[in-house]
C-alpha positions as CSV (number, residue, x, y, z in Angstrom):
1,X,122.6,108.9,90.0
2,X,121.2,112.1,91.2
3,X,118.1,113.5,91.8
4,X,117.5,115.3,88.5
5,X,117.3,112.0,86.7
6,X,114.2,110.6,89.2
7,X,111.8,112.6,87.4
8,X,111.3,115.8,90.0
9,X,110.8,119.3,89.1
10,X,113.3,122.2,89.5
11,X,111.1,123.7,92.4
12,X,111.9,120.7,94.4
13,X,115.4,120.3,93.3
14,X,115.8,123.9,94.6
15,X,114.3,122.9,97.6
16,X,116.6,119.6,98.1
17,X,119.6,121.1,97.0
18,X,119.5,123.9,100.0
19,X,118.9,121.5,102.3
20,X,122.4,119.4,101.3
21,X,120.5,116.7,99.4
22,X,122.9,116.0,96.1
23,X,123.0,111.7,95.9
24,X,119.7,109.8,96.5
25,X,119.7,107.2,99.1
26,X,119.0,103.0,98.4
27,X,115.8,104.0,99.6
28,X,115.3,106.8,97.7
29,X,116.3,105.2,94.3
30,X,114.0,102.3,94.6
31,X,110.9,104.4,95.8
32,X,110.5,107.8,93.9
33,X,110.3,106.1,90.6
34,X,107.7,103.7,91.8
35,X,105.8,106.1,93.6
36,X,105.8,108.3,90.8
37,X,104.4,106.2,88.6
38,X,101.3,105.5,90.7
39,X,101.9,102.1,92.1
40,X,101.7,100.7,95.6
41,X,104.8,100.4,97.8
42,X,105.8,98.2,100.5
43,X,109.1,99.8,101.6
44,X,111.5,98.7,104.8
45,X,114.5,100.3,105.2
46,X,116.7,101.4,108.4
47,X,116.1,104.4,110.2
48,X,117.7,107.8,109.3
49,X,118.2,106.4,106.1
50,X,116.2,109.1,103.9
51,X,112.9,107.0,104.2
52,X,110.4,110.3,104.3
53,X,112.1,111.7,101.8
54,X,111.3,108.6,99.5
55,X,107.4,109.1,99.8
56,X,107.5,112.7,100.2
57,X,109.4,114.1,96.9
58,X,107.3,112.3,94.9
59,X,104.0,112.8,96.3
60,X,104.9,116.6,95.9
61,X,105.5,115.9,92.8
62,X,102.4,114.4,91.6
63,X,100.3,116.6,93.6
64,X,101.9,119.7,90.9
65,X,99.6,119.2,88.4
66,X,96.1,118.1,89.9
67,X,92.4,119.1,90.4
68,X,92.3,121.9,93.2
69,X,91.6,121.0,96.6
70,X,88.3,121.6,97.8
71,X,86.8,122.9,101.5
72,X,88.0,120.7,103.7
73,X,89.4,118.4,101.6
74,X,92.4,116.2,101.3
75,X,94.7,115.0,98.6
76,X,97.5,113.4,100.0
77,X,96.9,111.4,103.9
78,X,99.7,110.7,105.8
79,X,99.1,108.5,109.1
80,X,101.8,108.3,111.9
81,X,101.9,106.5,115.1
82,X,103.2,109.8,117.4
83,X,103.0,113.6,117.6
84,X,106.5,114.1,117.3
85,X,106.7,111.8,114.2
86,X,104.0,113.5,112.5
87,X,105.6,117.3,113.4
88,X,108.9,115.7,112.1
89,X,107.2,114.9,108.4
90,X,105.1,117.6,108.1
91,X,108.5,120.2,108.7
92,X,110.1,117.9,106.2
93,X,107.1,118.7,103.5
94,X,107.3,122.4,104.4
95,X,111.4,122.5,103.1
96,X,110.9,120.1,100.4
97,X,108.2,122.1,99.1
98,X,109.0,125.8,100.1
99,X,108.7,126.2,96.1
100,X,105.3,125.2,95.7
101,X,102.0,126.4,96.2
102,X,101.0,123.5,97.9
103,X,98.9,123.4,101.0
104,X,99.5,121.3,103.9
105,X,99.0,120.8,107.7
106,X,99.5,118.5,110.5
107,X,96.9,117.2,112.8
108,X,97.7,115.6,116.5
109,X,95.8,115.2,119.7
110,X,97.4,116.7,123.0
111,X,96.4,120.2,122.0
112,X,93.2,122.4,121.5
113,X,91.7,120.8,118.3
114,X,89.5,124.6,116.8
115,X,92.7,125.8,115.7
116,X,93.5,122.6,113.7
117,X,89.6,122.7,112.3
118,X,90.7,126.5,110.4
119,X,93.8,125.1,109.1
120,X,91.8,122.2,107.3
121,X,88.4,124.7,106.3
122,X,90.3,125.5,103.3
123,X,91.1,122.2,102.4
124,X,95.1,120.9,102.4
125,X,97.1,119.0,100.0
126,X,98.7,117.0,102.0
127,X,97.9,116.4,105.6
128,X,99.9,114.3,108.3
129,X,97.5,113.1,111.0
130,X,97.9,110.8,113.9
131,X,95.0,108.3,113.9
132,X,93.0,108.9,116.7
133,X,93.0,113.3,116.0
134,X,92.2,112.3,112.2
135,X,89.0,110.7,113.7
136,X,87.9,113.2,115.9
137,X,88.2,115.9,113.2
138,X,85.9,113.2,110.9
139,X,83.5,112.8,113.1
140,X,82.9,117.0,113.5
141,X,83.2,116.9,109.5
142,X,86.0,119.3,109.6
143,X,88.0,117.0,107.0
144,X,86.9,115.0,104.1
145,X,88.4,112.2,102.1
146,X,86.8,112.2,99.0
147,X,89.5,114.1,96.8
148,X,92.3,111.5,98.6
149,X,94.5,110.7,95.7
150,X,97.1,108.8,98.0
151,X,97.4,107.1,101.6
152,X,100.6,106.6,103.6
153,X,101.2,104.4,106.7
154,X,104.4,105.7,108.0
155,X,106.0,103.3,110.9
156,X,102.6,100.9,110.4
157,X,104.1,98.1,112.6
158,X,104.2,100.3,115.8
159,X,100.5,101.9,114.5
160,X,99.5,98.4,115.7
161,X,101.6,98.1,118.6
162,X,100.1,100.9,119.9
163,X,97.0,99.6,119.4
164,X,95.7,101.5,116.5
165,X,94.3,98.7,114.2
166,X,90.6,99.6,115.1
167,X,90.9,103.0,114.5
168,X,93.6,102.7,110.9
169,X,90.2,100.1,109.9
170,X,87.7,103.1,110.6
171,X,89.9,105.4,108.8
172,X,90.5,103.3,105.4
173,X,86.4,102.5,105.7
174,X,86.4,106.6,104.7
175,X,88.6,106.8,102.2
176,X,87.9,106.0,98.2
177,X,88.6,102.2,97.0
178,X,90.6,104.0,94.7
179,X,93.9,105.7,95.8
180,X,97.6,104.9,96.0
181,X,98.7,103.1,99.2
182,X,102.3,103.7,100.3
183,X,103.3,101.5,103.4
184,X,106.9,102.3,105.3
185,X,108.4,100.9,108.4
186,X,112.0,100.4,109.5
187,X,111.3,97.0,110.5
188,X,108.6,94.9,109.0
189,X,107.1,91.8,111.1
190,X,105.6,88.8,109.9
191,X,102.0,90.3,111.4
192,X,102.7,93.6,109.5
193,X,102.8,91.8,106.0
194,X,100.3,89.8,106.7
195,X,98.2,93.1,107.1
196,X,99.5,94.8,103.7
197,X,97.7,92.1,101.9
198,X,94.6,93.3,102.0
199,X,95.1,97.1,101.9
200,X,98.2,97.1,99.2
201,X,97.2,96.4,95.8
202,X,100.0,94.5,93.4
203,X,102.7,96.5,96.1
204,X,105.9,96.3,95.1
205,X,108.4,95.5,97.9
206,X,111.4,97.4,98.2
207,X,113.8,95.6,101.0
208,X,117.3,97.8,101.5
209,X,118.8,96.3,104.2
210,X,118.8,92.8,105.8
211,X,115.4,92.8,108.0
212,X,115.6,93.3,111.8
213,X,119.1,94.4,111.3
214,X,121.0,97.7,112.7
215,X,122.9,100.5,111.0
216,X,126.1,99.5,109.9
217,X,127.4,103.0,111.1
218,X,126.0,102.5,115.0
219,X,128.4,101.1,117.5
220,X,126.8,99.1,120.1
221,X,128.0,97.5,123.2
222,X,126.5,96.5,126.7
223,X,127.6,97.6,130.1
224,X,126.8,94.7,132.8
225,X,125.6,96.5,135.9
226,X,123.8,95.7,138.9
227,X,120.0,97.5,138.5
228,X,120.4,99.7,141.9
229,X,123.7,101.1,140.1
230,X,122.1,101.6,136.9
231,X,122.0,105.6,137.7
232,X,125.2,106.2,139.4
233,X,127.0,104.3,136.5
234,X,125.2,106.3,133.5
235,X,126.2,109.9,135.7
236,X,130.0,107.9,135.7
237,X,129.8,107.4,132.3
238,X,128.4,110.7,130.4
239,X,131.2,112.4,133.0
240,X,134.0,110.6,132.6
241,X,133.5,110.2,128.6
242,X,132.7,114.1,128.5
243,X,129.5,113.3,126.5
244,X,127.7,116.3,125.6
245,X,124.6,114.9,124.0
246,X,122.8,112.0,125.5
247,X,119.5,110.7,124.4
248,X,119.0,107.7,127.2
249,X,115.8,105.5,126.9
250,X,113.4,104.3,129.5
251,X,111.0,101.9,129.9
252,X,108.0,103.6,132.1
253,X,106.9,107.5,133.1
254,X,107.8,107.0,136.4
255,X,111.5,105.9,135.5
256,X,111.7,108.5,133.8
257,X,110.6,111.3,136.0
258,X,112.9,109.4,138.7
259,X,116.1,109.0,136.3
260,X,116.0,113.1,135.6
261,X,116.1,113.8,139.8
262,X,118.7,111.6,139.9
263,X,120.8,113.1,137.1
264,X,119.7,116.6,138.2
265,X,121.0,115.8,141.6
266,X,124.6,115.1,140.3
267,X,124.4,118.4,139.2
268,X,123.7,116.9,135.0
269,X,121.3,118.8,133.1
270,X,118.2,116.5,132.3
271,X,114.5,116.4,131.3
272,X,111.9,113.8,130.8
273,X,109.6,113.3,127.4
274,X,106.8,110.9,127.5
275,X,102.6,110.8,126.9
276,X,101.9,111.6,130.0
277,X,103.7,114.9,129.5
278,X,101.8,117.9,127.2
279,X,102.9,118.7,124.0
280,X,104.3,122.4,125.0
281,X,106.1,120.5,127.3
282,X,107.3,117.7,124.9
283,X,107.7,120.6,122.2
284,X,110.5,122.3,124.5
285,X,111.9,119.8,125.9
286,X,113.0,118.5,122.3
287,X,113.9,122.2,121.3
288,X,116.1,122.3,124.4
289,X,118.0,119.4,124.0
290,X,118.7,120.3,120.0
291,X,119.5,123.2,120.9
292,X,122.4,121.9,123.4
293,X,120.7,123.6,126.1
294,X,120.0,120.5,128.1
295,X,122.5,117.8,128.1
296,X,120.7,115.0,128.7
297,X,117.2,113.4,127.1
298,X,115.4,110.7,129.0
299,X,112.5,109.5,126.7
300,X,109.8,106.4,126.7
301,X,109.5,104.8,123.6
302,X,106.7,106.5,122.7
303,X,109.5,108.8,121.5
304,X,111.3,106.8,120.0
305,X,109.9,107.1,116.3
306,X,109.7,110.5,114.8
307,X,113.2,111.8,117.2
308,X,115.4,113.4,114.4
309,X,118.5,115.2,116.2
310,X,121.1,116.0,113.6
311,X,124.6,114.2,114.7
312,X,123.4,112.6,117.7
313,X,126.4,110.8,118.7
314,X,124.9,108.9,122.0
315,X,121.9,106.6,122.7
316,X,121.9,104.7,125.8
317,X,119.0,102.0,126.8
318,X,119.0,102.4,130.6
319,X,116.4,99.7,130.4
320,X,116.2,96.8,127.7
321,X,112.7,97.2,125.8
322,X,110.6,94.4,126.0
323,X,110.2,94.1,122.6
324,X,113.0,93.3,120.7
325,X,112.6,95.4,117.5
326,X,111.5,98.8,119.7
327,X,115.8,98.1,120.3
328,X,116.6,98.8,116.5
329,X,114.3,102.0,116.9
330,X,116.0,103.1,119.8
331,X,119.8,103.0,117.9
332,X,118.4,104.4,115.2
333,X,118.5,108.2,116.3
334,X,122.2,108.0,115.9
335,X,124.4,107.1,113.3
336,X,122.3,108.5,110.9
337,X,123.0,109.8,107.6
338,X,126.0,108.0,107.3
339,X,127.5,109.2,110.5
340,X,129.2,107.4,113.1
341,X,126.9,106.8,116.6
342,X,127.1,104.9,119.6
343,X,124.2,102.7,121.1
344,X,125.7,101.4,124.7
345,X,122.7,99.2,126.9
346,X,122.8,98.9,130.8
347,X,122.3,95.4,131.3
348,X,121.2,93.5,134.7
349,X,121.4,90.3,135.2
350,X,117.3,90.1,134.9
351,X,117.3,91.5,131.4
352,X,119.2,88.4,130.4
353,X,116.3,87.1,128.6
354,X,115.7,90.2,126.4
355,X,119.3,90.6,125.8
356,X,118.9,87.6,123.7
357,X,116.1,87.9,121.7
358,X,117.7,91.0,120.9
359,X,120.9,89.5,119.8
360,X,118.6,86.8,118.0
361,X,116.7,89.4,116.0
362,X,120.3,91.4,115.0
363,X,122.0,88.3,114.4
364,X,125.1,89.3,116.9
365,X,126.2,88.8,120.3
366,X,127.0,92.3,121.5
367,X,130.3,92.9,123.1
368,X,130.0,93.0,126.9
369,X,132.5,95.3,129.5
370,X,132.1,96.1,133.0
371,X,133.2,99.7,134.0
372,X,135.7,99.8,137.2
373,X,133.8,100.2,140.0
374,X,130.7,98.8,139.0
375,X,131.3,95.3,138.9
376,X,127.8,93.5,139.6
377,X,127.2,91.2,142.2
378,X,125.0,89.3,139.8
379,X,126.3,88.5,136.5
380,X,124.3,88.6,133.6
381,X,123.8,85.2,132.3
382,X,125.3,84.0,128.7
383,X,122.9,84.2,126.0
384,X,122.7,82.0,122.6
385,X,121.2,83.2,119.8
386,X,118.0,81.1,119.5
387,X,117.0,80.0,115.9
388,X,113.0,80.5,115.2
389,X,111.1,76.9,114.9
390,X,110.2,75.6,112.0
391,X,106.3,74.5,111.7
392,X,105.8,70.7,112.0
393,X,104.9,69.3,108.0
394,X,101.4,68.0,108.2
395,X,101.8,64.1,107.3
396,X,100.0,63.0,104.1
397,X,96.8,61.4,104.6
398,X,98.2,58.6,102.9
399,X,100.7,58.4,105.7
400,X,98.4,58.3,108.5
401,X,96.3,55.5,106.8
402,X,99.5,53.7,106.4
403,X,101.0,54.2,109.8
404,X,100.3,51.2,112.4
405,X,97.6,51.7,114.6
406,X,98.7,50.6,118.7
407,X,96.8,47.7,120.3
408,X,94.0,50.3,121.5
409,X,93.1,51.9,118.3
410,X,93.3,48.1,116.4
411,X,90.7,47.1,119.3
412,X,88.6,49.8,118.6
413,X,88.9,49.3,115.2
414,X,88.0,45.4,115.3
415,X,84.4,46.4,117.4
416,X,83.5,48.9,114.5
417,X,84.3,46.4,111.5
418,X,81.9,43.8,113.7
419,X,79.2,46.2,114.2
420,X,79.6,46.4,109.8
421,X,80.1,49.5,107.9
422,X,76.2,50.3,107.8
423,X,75.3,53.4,109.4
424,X,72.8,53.0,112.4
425,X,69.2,55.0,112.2
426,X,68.0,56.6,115.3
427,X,66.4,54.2,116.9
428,X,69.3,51.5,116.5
429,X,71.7,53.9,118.2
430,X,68.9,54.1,121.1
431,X,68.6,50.5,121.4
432,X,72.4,50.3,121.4
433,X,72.8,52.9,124.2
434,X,70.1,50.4,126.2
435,X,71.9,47.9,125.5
436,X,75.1,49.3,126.7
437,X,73.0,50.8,130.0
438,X,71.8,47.4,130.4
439,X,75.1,45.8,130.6
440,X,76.5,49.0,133.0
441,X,73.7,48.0,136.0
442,X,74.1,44.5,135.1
443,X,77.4,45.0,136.1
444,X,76.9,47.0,138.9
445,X,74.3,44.8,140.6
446,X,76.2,41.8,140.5
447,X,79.1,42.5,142.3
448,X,78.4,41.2,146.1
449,X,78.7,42.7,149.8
450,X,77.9,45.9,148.2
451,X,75.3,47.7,150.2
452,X,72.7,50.5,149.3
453,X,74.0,53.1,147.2
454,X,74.3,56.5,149.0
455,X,72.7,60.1,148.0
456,X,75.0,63.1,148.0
457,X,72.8,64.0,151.0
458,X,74.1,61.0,153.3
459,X,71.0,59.3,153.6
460,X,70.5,56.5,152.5
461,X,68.1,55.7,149.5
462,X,65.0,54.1,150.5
């Protein structure tokens, strides 16, 4: 099937077509229709395969024929978690619809926000916005949502692992009841659909690819290494392997800054991308390393949605992420498109744990090798694939009624069914409590050789 038969214009075809577009993707297939038609989506599919195109084409599409925008208006919203995911779908809306006299702009924090104000005072047909920018541009009434035909939540499940819940709640409180709602992610947890039902509406759910689960097309493996060797081995590596292009993940800033000395000092071209570095600086350092100017990329994972780096043939986790589906998003820079990557992790024998639950959420044990001179004084442990736990059944009251009580409950029991089934009134449940007082000093004061009770003080109680 090709594009020509989902229903897009010749404008867009063109567009597509320069680009190298000819067969839609699974994705892609599944999605235009559907999102053509109106309805509300709830797509997962892996990473780099064709996901933006599968909202973008046809929200271009419908946005052809349409009221005009107005001043500061928007038809089309589309959140993302980062800056360089939002610049990466706003360039693809500017190819796709270089045909079109359509209007639209990105919106990011990081950088002077006036200039972002003039783009919008015209009003935009589609804008991409990261949540917290979109906000601040509200709140100076330099956007407005009334004319918003369509929302989309591109990579919602690290929206709210970033902690933007509060902020995506504020923003749908400003937008019409309604509107289309799109919702894409390449993994999907269990909190995440949860969440889409109560903003998607009757979405249908479009499921490409086994969830949790890596590209077919990415080869992955694990080096074992002890941690202190962790730079000299990845310098021993991109050497002795020739690698040209190296995209290596990190877990903290400071690693990061400290893994591109290192490099630098074995005379390997590096640089560092992360939120604590500008967007001019994150900007050029991307450029740079697409460019093949620098050879090596060290990024948090703050980068590691909205990286796309045509024929990246390297990814390597210097660190394990602590969560186990930020690994899928890591390995998704390469191998995409159909083309053939390579994801390698530097393990320590301390990462053990997170190995696993990686291997648990993939559903594979990842081969292991240890590079000649390198081997670690401490092994990393085995790890098992760990099946989830299935929630105890509640037992049927009928159950518990039947179930035999032990000798403490049946005593219990037999005072009650002495006492009679007959509620006690206020003052019977007073009396009792007397009663039961009674019987407490009784008790107390009958016991012999027991002298004066003491105060907490220590003196005795006259």
């Amino acid at each position: 099937m090709s594009f020509s038969s989902l229903g897009l214009s010749e404008p867009i075809l063109r567009a597509i077509g320069e680009i190298g577009y000819n067969k839609p993707t699974p994705i892609q297939l599944k999605t235009i229709p559907a999102a053509l038609s109106g309805r509300d989506v709830m797509a997962a599919a892996q990473t780099g395969t064709g996901k933006t195109a599968s909202f973008t084409l046809p929200l271009l599409q419908r946005l052809i024929d349409g009221p005009k925008v107005k001043s500061n208006h928007v038809r089309v919203l589309v959140l993302t978690p980062t800056r360089e995911l939002a610049v990466q779908v706003a360039q693809n809306i500017a190819n796709y619809g270089k045909y079109l006299s359509l209007k639209s702009a990105v919106v990011y924090g990081g950088v002077k926000i006036n200039p972002q104000m003039m783009k919008l005072r015209g009003g935009v047909d589609l804008l991409v916005a990261t949540p917290g920018r979109l906000l601040d541009l509200a709140s100076q009434n330099a956007v407005k949502f009334a004319q918003v035909e369509t929302l989309v939540l591109d990579e919602a499940d690290r929206m709210l692992d970033m902690g933007f819940s509060d902020e995506i709640n504020k923003i749908m409180a400003l937008l019409p009841n309604n509107r289309q709602n799109l919702l894409f992610s390449a993994t999907f947890s269990d909190d995440i659909r949860k969440l889409t039902r109560s903003l998607l509406k009757n979405p249908l759910q479009i499921d490409v690819s086994p969830r949790n689960s890596a590209a077919k097309s990415v080869k992955q493996s694990v080096f074992e290494v002890d941690k202190s060797k962790k730079p000299a081995l990845l310098s021993h590596l991109i050497r002795n392997k020739n690698w040209a292009q190296v995209l290596v993940f990190i877990r903290t800033k400071k690693s990061a800054d400290q893994l591109v000395r290192q490099l630098k000092s074995d005379n390997l071209s590096a640089v560092a991308i992360h939120g604590d570095k500008s967007q001019g600086l994150r900007s050029r350092a991307l450029a740079d390393f697409k460019a093949n100017k620098t050879r090596i990329l060290v990024a948090t994972d703050i980068a590691a949605r909205g990286l796309d780096i045509n024929e990246l043939p390297q990814v390597i986790n210097f660190d394990l992420p602590k969560v186990a589906q930020d690994y899928i998003h890591r390995i998704g820079r390469t191998g995409r498109a159909g083309l053939q990557g390579e994801a390698i992790s530097l393990v320590s024998a301390d990462e053990a744990k997170l190995l696993a639950a990686i291997e648990t959420l993939i559903k594979q044990t990842l081969v292991r090798e240890v590079e000649t001179g390198f081997v670690p004084n401490h092994k990393v442990p085995l790890t098992r694939q760990t099946k989830p736990k299935k929630p105890k059944k509640p037992k049927l009251k009928q159950e518990r009624s039947g179930a035999r009580m032990n000798p403490q409950e049946e005593k219990s029991s037999d005072r009650k069914s002495r006492r009679g089934s007959k509620p006690l009134d206020s003052d019977q449940q007073e009396q009792a409590g007397g009663r039961g007082r009674q019987r407490r000093n009784s008790g107390t004061t009958s016991k012999k050789n027991r002298g004066p009770a003491k105060l907490k003080t220590g003196r005795w109680n006259k």
